[in-house]
C-alpha positions as CSV (number, residue, x, y, z in Angstrom):
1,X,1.1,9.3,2.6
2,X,-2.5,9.5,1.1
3,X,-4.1,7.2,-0.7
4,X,-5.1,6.2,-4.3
5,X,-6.1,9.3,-5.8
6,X,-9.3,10.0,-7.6
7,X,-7.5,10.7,-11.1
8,X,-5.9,7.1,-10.5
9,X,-9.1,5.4,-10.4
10,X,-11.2,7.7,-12.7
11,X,-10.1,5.9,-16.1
12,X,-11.5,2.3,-14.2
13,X,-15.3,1.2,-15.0
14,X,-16.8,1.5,-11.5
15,X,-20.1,0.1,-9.9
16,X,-22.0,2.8,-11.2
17,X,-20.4,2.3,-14.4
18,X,-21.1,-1.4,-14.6
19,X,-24.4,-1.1,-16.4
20,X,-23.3,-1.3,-20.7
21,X,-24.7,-2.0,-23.8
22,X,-26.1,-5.7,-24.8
23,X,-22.7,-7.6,-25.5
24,X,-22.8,-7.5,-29.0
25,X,-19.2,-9.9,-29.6
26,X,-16.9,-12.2,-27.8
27,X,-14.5,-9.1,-26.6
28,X,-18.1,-7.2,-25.2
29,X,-18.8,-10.3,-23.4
30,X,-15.6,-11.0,-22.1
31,X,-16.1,-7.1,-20.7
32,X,-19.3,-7.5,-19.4
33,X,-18.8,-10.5,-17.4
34,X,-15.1,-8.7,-15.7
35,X,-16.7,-5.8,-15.1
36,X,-19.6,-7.8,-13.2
37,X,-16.6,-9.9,-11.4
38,X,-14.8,-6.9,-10.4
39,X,-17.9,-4.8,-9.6
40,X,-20.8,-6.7,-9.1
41,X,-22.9,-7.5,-6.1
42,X,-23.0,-11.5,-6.6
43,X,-22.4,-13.8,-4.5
44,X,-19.3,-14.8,-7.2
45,X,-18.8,-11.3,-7.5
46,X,-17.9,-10.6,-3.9
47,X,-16.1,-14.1,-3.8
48,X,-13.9,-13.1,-6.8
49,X,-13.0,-9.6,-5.0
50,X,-12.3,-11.2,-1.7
51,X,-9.5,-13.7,-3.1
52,X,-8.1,-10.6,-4.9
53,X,-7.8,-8.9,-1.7
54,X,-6.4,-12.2,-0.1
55,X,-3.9,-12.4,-2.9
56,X,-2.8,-8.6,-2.5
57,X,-2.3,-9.4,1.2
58,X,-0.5,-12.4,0.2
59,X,2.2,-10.5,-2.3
60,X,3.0,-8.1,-0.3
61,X,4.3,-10.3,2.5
62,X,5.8,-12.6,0.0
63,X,7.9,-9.7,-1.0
64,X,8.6,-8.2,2.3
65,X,9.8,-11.8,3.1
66,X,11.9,-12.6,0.3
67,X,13.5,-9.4,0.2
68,X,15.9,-10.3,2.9
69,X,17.5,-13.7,1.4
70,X,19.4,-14.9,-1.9
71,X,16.4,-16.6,-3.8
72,X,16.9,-20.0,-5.4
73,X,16.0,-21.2,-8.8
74,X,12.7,-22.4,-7.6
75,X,12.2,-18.9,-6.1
76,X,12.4,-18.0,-9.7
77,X,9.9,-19.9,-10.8
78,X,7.3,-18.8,-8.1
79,X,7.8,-15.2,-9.7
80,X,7.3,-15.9,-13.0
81,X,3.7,-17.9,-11.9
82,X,2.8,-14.4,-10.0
83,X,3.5,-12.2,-12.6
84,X,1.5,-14.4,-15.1
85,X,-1.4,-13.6,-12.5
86,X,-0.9,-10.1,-12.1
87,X,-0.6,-9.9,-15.6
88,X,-4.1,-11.2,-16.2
89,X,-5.2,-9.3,-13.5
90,X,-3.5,-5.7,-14.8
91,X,-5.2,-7.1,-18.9
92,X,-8.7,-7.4,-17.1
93,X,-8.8,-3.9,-15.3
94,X,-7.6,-2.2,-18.8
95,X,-10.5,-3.9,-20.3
96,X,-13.3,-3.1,-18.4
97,X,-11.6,0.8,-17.7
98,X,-13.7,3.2,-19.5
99,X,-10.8,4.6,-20.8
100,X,-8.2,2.0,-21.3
101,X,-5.1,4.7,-22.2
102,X,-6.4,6.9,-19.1
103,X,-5.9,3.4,-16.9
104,X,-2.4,2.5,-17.8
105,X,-1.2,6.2,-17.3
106,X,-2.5,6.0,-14.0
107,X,-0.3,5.9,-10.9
108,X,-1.4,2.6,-9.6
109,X,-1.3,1.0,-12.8
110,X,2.2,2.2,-13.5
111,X,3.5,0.7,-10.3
112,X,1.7,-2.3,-11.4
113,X,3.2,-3.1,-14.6
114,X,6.9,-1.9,-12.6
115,X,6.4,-4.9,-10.4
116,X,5.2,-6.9,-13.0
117,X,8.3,-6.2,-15.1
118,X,10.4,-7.4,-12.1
119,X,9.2,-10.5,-11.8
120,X,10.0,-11.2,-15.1
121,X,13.4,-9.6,-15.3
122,X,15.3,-11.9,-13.4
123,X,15.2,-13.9,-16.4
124,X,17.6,-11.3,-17.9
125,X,19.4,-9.2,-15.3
126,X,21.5,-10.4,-13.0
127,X,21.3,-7.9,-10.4
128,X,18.3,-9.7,-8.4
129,X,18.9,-7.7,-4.9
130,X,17.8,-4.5,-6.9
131,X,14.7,-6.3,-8.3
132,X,13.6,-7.4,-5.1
133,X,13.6,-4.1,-4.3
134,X,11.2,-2.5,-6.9
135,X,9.0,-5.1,-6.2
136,X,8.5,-3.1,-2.8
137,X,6.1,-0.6,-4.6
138,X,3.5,-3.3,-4.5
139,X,3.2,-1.7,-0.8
140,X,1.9,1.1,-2.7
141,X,-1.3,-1.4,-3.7
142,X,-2.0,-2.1,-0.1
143,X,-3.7,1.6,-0.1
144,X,-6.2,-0.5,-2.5
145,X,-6.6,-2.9,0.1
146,X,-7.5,-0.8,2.4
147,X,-10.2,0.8,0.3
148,X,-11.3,-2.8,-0.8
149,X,-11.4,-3.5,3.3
150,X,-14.1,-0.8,3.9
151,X,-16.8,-3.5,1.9
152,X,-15.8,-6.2,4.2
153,X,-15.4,-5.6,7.9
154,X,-17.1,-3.0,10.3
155,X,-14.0,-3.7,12.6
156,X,-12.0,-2.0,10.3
157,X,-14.3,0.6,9.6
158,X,-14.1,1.1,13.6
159,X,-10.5,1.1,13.7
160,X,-9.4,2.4,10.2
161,X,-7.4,5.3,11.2
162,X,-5.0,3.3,13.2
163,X,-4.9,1.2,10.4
164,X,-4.3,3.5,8.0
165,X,-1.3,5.1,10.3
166,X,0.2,2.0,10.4
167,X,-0.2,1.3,6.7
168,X,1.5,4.5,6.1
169,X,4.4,3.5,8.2
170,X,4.9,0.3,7.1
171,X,5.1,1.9,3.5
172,X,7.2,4.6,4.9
173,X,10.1,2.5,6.5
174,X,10.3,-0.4,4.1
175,X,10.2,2.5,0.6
176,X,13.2,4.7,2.6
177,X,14.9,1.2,3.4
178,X,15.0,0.4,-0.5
179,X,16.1,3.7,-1.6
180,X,19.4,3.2,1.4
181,X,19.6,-0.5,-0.1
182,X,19.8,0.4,-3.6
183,X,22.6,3.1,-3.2
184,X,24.8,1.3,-0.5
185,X,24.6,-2.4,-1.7
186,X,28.1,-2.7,-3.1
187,X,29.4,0.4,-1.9
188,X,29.4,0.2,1.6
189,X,30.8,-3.2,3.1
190,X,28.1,-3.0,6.0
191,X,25.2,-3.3,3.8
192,X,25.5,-6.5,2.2
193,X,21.8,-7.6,2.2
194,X,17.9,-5.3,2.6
195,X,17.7,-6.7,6.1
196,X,21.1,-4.8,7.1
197,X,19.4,-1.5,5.2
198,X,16.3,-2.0,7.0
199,X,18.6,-2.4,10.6
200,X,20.5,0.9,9.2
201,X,16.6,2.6,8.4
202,X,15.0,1.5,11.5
203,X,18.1,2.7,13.9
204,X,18.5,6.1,12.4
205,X,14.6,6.3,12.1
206,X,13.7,5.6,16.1
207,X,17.2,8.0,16.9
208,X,19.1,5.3,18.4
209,X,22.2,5.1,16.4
210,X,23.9,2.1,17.6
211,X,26.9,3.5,14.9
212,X,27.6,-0.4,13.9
213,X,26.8,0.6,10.7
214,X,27.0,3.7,9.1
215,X,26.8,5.5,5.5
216,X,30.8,6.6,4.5
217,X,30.2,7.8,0.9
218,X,29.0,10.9,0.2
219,X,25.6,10.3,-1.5
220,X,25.1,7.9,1.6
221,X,25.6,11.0,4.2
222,X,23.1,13.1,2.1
223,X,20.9,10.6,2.4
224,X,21.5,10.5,5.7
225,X,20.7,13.4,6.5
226,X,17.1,13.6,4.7
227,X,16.1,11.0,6.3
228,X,17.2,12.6,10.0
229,X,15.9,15.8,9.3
230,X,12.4,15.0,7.4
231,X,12.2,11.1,7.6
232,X,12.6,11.4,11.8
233,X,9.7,13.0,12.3
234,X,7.2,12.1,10.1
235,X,8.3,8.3,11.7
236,X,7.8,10.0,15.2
237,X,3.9,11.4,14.0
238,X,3.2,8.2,12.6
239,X,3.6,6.2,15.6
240,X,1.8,8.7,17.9
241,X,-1.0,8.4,15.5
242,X,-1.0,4.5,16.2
243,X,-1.0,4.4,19.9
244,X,-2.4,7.7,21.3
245,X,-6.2,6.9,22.4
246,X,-8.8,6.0,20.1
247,X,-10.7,9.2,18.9
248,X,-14.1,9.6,17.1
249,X,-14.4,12.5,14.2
250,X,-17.7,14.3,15.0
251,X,-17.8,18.2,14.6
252,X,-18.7,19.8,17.4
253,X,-21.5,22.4,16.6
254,X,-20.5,25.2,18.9
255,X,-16.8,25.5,17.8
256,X,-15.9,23.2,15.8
257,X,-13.8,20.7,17.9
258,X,-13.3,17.7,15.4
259,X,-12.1,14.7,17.6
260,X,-13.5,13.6,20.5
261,X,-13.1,10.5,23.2
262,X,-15.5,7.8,22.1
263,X,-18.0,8.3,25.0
264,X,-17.3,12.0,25.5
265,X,-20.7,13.8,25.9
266,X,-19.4,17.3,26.1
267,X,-17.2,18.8,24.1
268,X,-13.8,19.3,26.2
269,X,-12.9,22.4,24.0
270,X,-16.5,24.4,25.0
271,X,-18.4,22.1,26.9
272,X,-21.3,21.7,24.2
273,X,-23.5,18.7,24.7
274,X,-22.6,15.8,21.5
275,X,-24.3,13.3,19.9
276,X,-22.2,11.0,18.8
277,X,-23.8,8.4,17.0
278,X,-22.9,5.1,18.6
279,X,-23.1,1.1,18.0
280,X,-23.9,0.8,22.0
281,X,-20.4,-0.5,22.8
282,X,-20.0,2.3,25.0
């Protein structure tokens, strides 16, 4: 799965966009003092991006977790308080986009106001199992944490591309887990709740097949059967991409060779002599 795009972002202000005319009104203000909270280099700046990132780390789990269990009234009510942050959060980002119409047809922003709409819905529809569900494309904004991640830590930096494949197969499982949930829940008696769809997902995914439950209809067997013959081993890449050894991406300028071990000083393919830049931890 790749991340944001660069059309996604293109209709946001950026840092290099942050400079603007003298506020001339309360609404340039307003715009000039977001666009130095989401973009500055302040000391507030950075403290106002870091809780954002927090609070994106926080929702997602929050959503992961109450995915699995009947919510209660007061379950409700935490909703509704979220949503009336993201939707300040979603107002601010169209404001200070240099193209406001450009930001709300993006894909991020989309997914955004989706999940937004959710949390709100419950209010109106009854059927809260397939709410709790859409809400799993916040996963999608965890790709935006990750970018926001690269300002913050060199450990990440260090160890981004495991990150990154697990990101991508966190997203993966619990996105095809939703799409079994939201055709089997009330059609097949085995799938009474996401954790039993994520059980199904995670059994058919790793080619176990215990066969305790199992997909009878016949939109449930195609389904079925994508996810065996494209979901199986995409799951399979992902995890060898997690725990095979750590490589560095240097170019090798004999032929080419891309990846190398961390303290390799020839090239394994031709036997060049690298230079792989280094923090001295090896």
């Amino acid at each position: 799965m790749a991340q944001q795009s660069a059309d996604d972002a293109a209709g946001e202000a950026g840092p290099e966009n942050a400079e603007s005319a003298p506020a001339s009104g309360p609404l340039d203000r307003l715009r000039e003092n977001l666009r130095e909270l989401y973009y500055g280099n302040t000391p507030r700046a950075r403290r106002v991006r870091m809780a954002l990132l927090v609070l994106d780390v926080v929702l997602i789990i929050y959503f992961l977790a109450t995915a699995t269990f009947e919510l209660s009234p007061v379950w409700h009510a935490v909703d509704y308080v979220i949503g009336a942050a993201l939707v300040l959060d979603y107002l601010a980002r169209m404001l200070i986009a240099n193209r406001p119409w450009r930001f709300m047809l993006s894909f991020t922003a989309i997914m955004d106001l989706i999940v937004i709409v959710s949390l709100f819905a419950s209010a109106f529809i009854d059927n809260l199992g397939f709410l709790r569900v859409v809400r799993m494309l916040r996963l999608l904004r965890s790709y935006h944490v990750v970018n926001d991640m690269r300002r913050y830590s060199k450990w990440f930096i260090r160890n981004e591309e495991v990150i990154q494949s697990a990101l991508n197969l966190t997203v993966f499982v619990f996105l095809v887990t939703a799409v079994v949930f939201v055709l089997e829940d009330g059609r097949n008696p085995q799938i009474n709740n996401y954790f039993d769809a994520l059980y199904f997902t995670v059994a058919t995914l790793t080619t176990t097949g215990f066969g305790d439950i199992t997909l009878t209809d016949t939109a449930g067997r195609v389904l079925a059967v994508l996810i065996m013959v494209f979901g199986v081993g995409l799951f399979l890449r992902l995890v060898q991409t997690i725990f095979r050894p750590a490589k560095v991406s240097y170019p090798c300028p004999e032929c080419g060779l891309s990846r190398h071990d961390p303290d390799a000083v020839h090239c394994k393919h031709c036997g060049e002599t690298l230079n792989i830049p280094t923090e001295g931890d090896w």
